[in-house]
C-alpha positions in Angstrom: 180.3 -22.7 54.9 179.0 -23.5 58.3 181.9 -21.6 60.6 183.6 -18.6 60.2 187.1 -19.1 61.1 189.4 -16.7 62.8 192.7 -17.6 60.8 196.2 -16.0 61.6 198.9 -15.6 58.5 202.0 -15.9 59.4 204.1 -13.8 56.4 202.7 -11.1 54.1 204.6 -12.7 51.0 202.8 -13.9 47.7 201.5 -17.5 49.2 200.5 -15.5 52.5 198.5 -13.2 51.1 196.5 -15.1 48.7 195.6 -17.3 51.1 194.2 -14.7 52.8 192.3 -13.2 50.2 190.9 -16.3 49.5 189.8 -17.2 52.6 188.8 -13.6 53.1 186.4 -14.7 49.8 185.1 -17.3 52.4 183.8 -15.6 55.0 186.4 -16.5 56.9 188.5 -13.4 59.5 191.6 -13.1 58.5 194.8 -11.6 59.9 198.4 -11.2 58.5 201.4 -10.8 60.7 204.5 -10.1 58.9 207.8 -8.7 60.6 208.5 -5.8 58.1 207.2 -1.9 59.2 205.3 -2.0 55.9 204.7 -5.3 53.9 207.1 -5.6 50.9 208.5 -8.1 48.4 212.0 -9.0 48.5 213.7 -10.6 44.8 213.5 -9.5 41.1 211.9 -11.0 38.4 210.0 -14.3 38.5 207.8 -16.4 36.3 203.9 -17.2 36.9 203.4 -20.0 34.9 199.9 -21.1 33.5 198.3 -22.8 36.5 199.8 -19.6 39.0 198.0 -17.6 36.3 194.8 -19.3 37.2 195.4 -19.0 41.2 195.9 -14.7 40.1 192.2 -15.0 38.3 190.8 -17.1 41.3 191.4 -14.0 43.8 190.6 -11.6 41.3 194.4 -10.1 39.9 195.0 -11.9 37.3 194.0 -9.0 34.5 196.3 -6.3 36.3 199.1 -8.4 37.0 199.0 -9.0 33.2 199.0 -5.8 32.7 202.2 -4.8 34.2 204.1 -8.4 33.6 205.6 -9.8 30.0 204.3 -12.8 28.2 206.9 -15.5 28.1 206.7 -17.7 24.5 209.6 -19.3 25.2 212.8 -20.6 27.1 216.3 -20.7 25.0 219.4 -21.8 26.5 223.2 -21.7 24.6 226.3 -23.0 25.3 229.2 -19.9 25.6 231.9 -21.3 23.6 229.6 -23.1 20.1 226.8 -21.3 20.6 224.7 -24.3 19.8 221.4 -24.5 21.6 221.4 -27.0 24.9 217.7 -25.7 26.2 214.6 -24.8 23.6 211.2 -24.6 25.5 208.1 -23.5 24.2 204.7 -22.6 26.1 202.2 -23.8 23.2 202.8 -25.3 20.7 200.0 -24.5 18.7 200.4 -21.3 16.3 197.3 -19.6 17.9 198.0 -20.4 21.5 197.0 -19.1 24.8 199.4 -20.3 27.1 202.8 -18.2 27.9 205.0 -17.4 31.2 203.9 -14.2 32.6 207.2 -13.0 33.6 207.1 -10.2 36.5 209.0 -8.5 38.8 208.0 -9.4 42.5 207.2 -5.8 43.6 204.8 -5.8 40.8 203.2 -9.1 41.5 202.9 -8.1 45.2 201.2 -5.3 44.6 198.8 -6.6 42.9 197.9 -8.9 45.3 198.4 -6.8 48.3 195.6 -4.6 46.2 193.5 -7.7 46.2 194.0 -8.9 49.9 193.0 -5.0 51.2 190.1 -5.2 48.6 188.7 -8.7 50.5 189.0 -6.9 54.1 192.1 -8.8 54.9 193.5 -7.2 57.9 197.8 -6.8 57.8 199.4 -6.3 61.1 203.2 -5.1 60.4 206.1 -5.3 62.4 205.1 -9.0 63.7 208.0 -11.2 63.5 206.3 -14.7 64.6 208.6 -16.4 66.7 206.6 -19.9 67.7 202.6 -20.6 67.2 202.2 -22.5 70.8 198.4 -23.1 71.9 196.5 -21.5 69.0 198.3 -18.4 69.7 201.4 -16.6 67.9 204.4 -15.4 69.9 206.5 -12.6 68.5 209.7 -11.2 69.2 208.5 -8.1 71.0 204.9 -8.0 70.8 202.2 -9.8 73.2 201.1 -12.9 71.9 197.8 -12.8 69.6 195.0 -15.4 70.0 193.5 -18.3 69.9 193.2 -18.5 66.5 191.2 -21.5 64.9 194.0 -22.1 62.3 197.0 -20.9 61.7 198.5 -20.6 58.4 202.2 -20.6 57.9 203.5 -18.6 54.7 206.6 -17.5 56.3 209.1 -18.6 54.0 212.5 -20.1 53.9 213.5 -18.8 57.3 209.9 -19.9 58.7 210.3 -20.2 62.5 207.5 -22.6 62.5 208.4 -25.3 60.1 209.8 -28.1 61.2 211.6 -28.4 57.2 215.0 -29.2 57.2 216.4 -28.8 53.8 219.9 -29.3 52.4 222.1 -26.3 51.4 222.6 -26.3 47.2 226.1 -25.8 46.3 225.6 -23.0 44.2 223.1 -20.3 44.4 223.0 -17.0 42.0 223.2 -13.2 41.7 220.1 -11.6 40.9 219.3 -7.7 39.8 216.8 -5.7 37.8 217.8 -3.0 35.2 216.0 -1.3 32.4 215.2 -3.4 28.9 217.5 -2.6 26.0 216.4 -3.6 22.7 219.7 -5.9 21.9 218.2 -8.3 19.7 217.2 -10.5 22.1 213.4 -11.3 21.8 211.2 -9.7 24.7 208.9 -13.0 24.5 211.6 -15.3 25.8 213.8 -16.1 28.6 217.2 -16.5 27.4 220.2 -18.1 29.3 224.0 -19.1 28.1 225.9 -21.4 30.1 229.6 -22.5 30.2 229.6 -26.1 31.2 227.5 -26.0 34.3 229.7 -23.4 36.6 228.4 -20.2 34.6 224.5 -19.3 33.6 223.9 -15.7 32.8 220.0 -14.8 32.0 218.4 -12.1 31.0 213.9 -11.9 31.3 212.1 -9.3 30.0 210.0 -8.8 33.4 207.8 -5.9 32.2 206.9 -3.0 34.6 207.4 -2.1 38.4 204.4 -0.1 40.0 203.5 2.9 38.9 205.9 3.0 36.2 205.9 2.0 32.2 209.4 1.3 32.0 209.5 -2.2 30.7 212.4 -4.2 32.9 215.0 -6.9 32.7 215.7 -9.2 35.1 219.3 -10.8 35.0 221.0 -13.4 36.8 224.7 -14.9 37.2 225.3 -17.9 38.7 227.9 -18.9 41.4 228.7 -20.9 44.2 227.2 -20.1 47.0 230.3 -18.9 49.2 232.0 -17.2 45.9 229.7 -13.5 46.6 232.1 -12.4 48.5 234.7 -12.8 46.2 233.0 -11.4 43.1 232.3 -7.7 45.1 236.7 -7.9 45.7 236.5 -7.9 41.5 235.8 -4.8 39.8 232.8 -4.6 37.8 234.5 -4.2 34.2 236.5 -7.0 34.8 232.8 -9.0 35.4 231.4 -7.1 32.2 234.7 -8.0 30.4 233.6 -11.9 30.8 230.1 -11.0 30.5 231.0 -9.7 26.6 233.6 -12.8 26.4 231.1 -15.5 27.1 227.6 -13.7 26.0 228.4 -10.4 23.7 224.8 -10.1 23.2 223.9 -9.3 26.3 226.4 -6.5 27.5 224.0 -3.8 26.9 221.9 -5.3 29.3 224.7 -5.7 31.9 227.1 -3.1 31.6 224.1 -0.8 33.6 225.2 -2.8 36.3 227.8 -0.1 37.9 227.7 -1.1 41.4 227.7 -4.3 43.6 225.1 -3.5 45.3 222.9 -3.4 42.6 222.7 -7.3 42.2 221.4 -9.2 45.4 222.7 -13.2 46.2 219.9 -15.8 46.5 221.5 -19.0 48.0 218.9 -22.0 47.9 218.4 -25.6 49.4 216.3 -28.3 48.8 213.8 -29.9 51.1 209.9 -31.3 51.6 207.9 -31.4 54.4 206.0 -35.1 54.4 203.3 -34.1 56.6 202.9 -30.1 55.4 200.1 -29.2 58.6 199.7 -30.7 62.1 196.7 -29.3 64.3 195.6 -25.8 63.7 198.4 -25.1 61.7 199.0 -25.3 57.8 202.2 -25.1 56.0 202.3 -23.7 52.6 205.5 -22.3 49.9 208.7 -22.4 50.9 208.1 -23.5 54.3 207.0 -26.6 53.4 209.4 -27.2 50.6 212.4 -25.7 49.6 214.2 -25.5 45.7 216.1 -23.7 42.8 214.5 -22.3 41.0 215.9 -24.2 38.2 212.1 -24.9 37.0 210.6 -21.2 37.9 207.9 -22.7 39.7 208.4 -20.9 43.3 205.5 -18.6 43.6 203.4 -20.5 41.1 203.9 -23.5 44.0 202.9 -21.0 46.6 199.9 -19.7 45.2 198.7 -23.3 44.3 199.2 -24.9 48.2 196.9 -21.1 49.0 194.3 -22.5 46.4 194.5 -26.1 47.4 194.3 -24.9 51.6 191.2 -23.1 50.6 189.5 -25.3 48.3 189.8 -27.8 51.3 188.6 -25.5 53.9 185.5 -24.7 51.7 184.4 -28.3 51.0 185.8 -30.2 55.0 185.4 -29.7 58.7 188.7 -28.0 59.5 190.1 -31.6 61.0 189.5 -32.8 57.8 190.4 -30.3 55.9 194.2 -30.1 56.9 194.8 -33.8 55.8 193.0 -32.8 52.2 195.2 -30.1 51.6 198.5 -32.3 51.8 196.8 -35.2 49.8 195.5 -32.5 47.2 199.5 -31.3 46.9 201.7 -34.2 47.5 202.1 -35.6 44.2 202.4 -32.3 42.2 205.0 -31.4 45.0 207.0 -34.2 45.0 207.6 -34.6 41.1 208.3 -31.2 40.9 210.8 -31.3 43.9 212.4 -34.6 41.9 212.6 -32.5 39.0 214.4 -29.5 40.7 216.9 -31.8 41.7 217.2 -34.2 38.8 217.7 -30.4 36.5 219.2 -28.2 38.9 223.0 -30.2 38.4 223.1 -30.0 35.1 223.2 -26.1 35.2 224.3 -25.0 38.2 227.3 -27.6 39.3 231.3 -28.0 39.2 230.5 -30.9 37.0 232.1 -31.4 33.8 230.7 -35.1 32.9 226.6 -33.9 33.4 226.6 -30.6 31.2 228.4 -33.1 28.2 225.5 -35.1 28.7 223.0 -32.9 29.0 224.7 -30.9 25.3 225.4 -33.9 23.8 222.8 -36.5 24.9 219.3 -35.0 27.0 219.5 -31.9 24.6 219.0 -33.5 21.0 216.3 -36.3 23.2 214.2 -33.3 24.5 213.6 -32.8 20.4 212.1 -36.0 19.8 208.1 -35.8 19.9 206.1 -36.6 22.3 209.7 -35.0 24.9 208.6 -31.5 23.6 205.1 -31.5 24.7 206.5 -33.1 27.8 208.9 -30.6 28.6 205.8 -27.9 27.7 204.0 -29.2 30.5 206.4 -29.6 33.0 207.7 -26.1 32.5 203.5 -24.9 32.8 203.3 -26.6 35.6 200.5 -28.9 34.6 202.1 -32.1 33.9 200.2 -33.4 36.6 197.1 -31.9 38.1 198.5 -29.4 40.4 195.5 -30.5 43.1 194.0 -33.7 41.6 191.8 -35.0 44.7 190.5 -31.7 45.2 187.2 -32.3 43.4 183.8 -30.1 44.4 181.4 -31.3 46.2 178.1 -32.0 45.0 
């Protein structure tokens, strides 16, 4: 590396930070700006699949965010009223191997990395909210603008002011909270769902342990519309657990600790891609640049690889070059996995009543036909295309 570059962060989330750290790894001076007092995740549980697995060992956290997540073996779906199986995903399919889900809640993951960001010198300047990035410099709300920076990274999420993304609104979204594991005879290597028709999916995912704590954890979810929340908090909560034990009696123990509202949180999601994720001095990575359900639970893992991708780039180009590398490394790994978000998310999350017959009755027995199984193995991994193909080292 020729330069060091002074690079600005915009959001202390998982993409952010590991950016930073591994441009921190670089050489490079590195500053985060989020808008929170303290930096802190917001969600429950999530899924680092295989290649975000390798992203965690790049920067150094991979080992202790094994250490407080669960390993993941497999993904099994139901249908409420037969009980017959409509989803059956495994992570290897060889008896000895290596690959799994790491399934984790967000605080832990963010610690973690956090850990690893302070550990590189990453500087973190709180209570930022970027408003615009105009002239190499960031504007905030309240604070005087910080600058020129040689590149400016944007990792600010969904809401990102500096994205020009326009995504379209998903017509259902979810309910999302964490509670303590119950042994109910559900396997703790496996992410189980039960759907009615596509207008209910209830989850539970053993999301092992929050920091400093060795409570193992469950993640849960209920699906809705994405204007119904309001409606659900009119309806008291044993009325909710009464079709909870109606449609999934396996899982009550898990849900009936659910004794207040508040205690779940509403995610609502849309769907969009950037075509051109970076313009000068500025790159766009996670859900700024594109925006999904997370039907596929490839989120953060798509985060962390774009932070990978940017730096590998930056490493091995000029920064005018190393922009345009970036997006070529990413587009195709992207964009099939955007076409399969929105190819999937219908069948599970919809008011339809023709795709869920098709998916039971017609996609369901397909996906057991060899070679669909190893198929569906590495879509769900995340490798069923190089996540960064024409990233190759330099000699």
């Amino acid at each position: 590396m020729a330069t060091s570059l002074n690079v600005a962060i915009a959001g202390a989330g998982i993409g952010g930070l590991t950016a930073a750290t591994l441009l921190a790894h670089q050489g490079h001076n590195i500053t985060v700006f989020d808008q929170f007092d303290r930096p802190r995740p917001v969600g429950s549980g999530l899924v680092i699949q295989p290649v975000g697995q390798a992203v965690l060992d790049e920067i150094g956290a991979g080992d202790a965010a094994r250490a407080k997540g669960n390993p993941l073996r497999r993904m099994l779906g139901h249908e409420a009223d037969r009980g017959r199986r409509v989803l059956d995903v495994t992570y290897d399919h060889d008896p000895d191997g290596t690959n799994f889900g790491l399934a984790i809640h967000r605080a832990a993951l963010f610690d973690v990395i956090h850990r690893a960001a302070c550990g590189a010198g990453v500087t973190i300047s709180s209570m930022h909210r970027v408003i615009a990035c105009k002239d190499a410099h960031l504007h905030f709300d309240t604070q005087a603008p910080q600058g020129p920076f040689d590149l400016v990274v944007d990792s600010s999420g969904v809401s990102s002011p500096l994205s020009p993304i326009q995504a379209k609104p998903l017509p259902y979204g979810a309910i999302w909270g964490t509670v303590p594991w119950r042994d109910c005879g559900l396997p703790q290597d496996q992410l189980t769902q039960t759907y009615r028709r596509a207008d209910r999916m209830i989850g539970v995912m053993p999301s092992g342990t929050l920091p400093d704590s060795d409570v193992q954890q469950a993640a849960i979810f209920w699906s809705m519309p994405r204007d119904a929340y309001d409606a659900w908090r009119a309806v008291p909560l044993k009325d909710w657990h009464a079709e909870i034990a109606q449609l999934w009696p396996e899982a009550v123990p898990i849900f009936e600790q659910i004794t207040s509202h508040d205690q779940m949180t509403m995610a609502r999601y849309t769907h969009g891609t950037l075509r051109k994720p970076y313009t000068e001095g500025l790159a766009i990575i996670g859900d700024a640049a594109h925006k999904a359900s997370p039907q596929l639970g490839q989120g953060a893992n798509m985060a962390m690889l774009d932070a990978s991708a940017l730096a590998k780039a930056i490493a091995q180009y000029p920064l005018h070059d190393a922009l345009p590398a970036y997006a070529m490394a990413r587009r195709w790994h992207v964009r099939i996995y955007q076409a399969m978000s929105w190819a999937f998310t219908p069948q599970y999350q919809s008011d339809s009543r023709i795709l869920p017959a098709l998916r039971d009755h017609l996609l369901f027995p397909v996906s057991q036909i060899p070679p669909v199984p190893r198929i569906l193995t590495r879509l769900v991994r995340g490798d069923m295309i190089p996540p960064m193909a024409s990233l190759t080292p330099r000699d």
